[in-house]
N, C-alpha and C positions, 0 to 999 in steps of 0.2 A: 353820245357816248363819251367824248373826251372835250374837254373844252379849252386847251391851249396845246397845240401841234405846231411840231416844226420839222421842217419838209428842207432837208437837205438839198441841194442839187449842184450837179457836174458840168460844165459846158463839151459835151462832146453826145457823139451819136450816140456811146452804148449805153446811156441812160435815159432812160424816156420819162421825162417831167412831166408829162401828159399824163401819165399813168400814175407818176405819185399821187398828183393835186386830186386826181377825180376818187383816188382812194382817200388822202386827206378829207376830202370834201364829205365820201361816203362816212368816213368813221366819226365825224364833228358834230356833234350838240348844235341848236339853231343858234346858238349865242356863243360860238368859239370865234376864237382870234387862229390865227395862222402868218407863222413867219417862214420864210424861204431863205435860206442861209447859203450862203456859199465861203470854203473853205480855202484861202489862199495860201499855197505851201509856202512853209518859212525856205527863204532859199541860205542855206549854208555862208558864215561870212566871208570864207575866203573866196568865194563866190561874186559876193556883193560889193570885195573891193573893186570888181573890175567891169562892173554893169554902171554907167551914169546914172546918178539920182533920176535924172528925166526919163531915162527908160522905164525905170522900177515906177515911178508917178505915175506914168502913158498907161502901163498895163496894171496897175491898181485902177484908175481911171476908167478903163477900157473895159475892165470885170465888173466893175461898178454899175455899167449904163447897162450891160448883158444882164446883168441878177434883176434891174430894177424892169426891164423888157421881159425876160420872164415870169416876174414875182405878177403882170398882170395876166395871167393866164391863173391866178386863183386869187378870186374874189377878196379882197378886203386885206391882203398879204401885205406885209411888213419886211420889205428886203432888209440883209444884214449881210455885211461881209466881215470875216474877223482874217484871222492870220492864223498859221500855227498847223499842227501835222493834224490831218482828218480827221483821222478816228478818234483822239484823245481830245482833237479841238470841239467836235460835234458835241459830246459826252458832256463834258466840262461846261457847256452851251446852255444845254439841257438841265445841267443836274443845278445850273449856277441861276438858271431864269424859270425851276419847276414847272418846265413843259411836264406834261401827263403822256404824251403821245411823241414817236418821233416817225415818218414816214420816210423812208428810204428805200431809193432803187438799187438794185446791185445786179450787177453783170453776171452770167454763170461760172460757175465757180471751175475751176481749170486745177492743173499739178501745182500749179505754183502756188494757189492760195491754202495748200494743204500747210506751205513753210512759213508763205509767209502773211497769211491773210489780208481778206479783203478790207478796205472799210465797212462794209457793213454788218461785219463780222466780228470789227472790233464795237463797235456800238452797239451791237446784240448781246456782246458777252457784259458791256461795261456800264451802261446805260441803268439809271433808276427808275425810268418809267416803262412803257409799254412801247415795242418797237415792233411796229410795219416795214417784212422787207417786200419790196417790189419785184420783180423779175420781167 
């Protein structure tokens, strides 16, 4: 069905990676690629005056080893880390590397994401390819 997917993913419980990849997997052509991306938020510079380069290193470093630790939980996956705010970074990812496909989990939707929405919400409304959300 699709032959280049990219398969967001969060380090915490309320998203299950499990459940992306096996959908990635279900919606793939025998001859897709598949990259698993994870989104490091830009942190604010007044911020970043007062975090030691070595911190900010340690945990870029740290996301690093975690993305590439998951990326093998589906087959042939291509980790990527970028920077930048989620939903606009995702998109821009996608629209910039003509993925056809994006699979994304998203947590249930609650009051707050009526104001100020989810990421997967922002990459459903923004996104040029075909998006999978997960639940």
């Amino acid at each position: 069905m699709y032959k280049k997917i990219l398969v967001p993913i969060l380090f915490d419980e309320g998203h299950d990676t499990k459940a992306s990849y096996a959908a990635a997997q279900a919606l793939a052509d025998k001859d897709a690629t598949f990259t698993v991306l994870h989104v490091m938020e830009t942190v604010p510079n007044y911020v970043m005056l007062e975090i030691p380069s070595e911190v900010m290193e340690k945990t870029r470093e740290e996301a690093q080893n975690q993305l590439v630790k998951s990326a093998k939980g589906l087959p042939n996956a291509q980790p990527v880390l970028i920077g930048g705010s989620s939903g606009r970074a995702i998109v821009d990812y996608a629209n910039d590397n003509n993925y056809d496909c994006i699979v994304i989990a998203s947590h249930k939707m609650g009051f707050a994401d009526i104001f100020l929405g989810s990421t997967a919400a922002k990459v459903v409304r923004h996104a040029k390819c075909s998006v999978h959300v997960i639940r």
